[in-house]
C-alpha positions as CSV (number, residue, x, y, z in Angstrom):
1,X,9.0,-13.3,-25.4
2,X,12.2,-11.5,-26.6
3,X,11.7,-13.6,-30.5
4,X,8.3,-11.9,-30.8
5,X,10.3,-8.3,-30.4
6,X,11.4,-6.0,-33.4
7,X,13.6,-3.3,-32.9
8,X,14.5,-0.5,-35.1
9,X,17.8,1.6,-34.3
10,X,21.5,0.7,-34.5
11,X,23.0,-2.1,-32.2
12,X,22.9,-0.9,-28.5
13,X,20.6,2.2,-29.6
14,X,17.1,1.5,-30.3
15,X,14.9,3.8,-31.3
16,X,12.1,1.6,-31.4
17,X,10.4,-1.3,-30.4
18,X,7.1,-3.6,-31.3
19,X,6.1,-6.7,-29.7
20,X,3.3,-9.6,-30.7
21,X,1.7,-11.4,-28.5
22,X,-0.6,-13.9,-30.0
23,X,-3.4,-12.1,-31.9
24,X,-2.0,-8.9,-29.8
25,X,-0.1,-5.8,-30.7
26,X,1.4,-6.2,-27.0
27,X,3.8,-3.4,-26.9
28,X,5.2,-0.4,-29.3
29,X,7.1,2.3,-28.3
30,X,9.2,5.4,-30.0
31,X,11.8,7.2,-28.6
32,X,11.0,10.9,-29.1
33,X,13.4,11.2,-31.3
34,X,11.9,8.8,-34.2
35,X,8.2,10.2,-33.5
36,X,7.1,11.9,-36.3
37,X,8.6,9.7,-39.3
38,X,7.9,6.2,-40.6
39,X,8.9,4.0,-37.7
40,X,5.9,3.7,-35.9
41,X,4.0,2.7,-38.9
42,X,6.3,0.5,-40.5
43,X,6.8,-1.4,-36.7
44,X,2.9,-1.3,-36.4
45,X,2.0,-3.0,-40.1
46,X,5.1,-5.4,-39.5
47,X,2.6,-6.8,-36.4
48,X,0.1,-6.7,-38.0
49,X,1.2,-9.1,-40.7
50,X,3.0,-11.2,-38.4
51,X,-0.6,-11.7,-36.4
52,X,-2.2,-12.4,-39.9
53,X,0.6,-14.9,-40.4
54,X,0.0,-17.0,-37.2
55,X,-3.9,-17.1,-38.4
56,X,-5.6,-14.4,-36.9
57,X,-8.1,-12.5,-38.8
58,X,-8.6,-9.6,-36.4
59,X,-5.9,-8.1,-34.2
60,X,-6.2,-6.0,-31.0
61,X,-4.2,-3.8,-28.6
62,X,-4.9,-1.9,-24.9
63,X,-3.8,1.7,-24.6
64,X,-3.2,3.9,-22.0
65,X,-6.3,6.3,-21.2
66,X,-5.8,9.7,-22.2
67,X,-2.8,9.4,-24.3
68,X,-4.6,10.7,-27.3
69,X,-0.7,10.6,-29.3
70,X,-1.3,7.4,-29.3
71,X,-4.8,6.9,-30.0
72,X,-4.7,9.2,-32.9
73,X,-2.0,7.1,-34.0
74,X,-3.7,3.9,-34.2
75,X,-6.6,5.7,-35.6
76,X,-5.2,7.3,-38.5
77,X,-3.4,3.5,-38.7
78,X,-7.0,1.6,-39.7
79,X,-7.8,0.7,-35.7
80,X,-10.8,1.4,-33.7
81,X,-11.9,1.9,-30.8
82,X,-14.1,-1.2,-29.2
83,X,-14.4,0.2,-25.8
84,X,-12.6,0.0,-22.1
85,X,-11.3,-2.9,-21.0
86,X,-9.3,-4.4,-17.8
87,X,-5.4,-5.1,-19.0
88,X,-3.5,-7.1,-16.2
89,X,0.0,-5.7,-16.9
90,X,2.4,-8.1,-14.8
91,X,5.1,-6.4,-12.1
92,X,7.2,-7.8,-9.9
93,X,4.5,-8.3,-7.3
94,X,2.0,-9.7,-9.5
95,X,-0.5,-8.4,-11.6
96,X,-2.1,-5.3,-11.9
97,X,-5.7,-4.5,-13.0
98,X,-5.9,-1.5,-15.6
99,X,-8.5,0.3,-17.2
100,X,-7.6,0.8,-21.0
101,X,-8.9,2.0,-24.4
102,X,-9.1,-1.8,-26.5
103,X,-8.3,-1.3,-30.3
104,X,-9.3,-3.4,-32.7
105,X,-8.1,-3.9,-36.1
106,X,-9.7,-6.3,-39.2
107,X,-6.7,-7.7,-41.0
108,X,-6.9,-7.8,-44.9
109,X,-4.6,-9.4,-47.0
């Protein structure tokens, strides 16, 4: 999956990271030290246009329950809540069932 990865930060010092996984916001993370400024917004419209581009009208994402950072993020970034849903994150074991918040975004052009 490593094509579908941006990363923001010099070479061998990211600060940040999104991933796309089909119609998906799969993964973003910011290191503590970028939270606060443009990154996560920039990383997060980036995937959003890149789902658009593949043909997707509507994009979605799972986060964690209770990390309200991150919800108010996606909030204040056009998303909404849809509801709790079961995520199988993948480990080395196999997968592993998790309850999490589903976010839902329509994508305009």
């Amino acid at each position: 999956m490593l094509p579908t990865v941006r990363v923001v930060g010099p070479e061998g010092h990211p600060v940040a990271l999104c991933q796309v996984k089909e119609d998906e916001l799969h993964q973003l993370f910011v290191a503590g030290t970028a939270r606060g400024g443009t990154v996560a917004m920039a990383l997060t419209l980036d995937a959003e246009q890149e789902i658009r581009r593949r043909g997707f009208q509507r994009a979605w994402l799972a986060c964690a329950i209770g990390n309200e950072r991150a919800a108010r993020f996606y909030e204040k970034a056009g998303w909404h809540r849809t509801g709790v849903v079961i995520n199988h994150a993948i480990t080395p074991t196999g997968q592993l069932p998790l309850e999490v918040w589903c976010y839902e975004k329509v994508l305009t052009r």
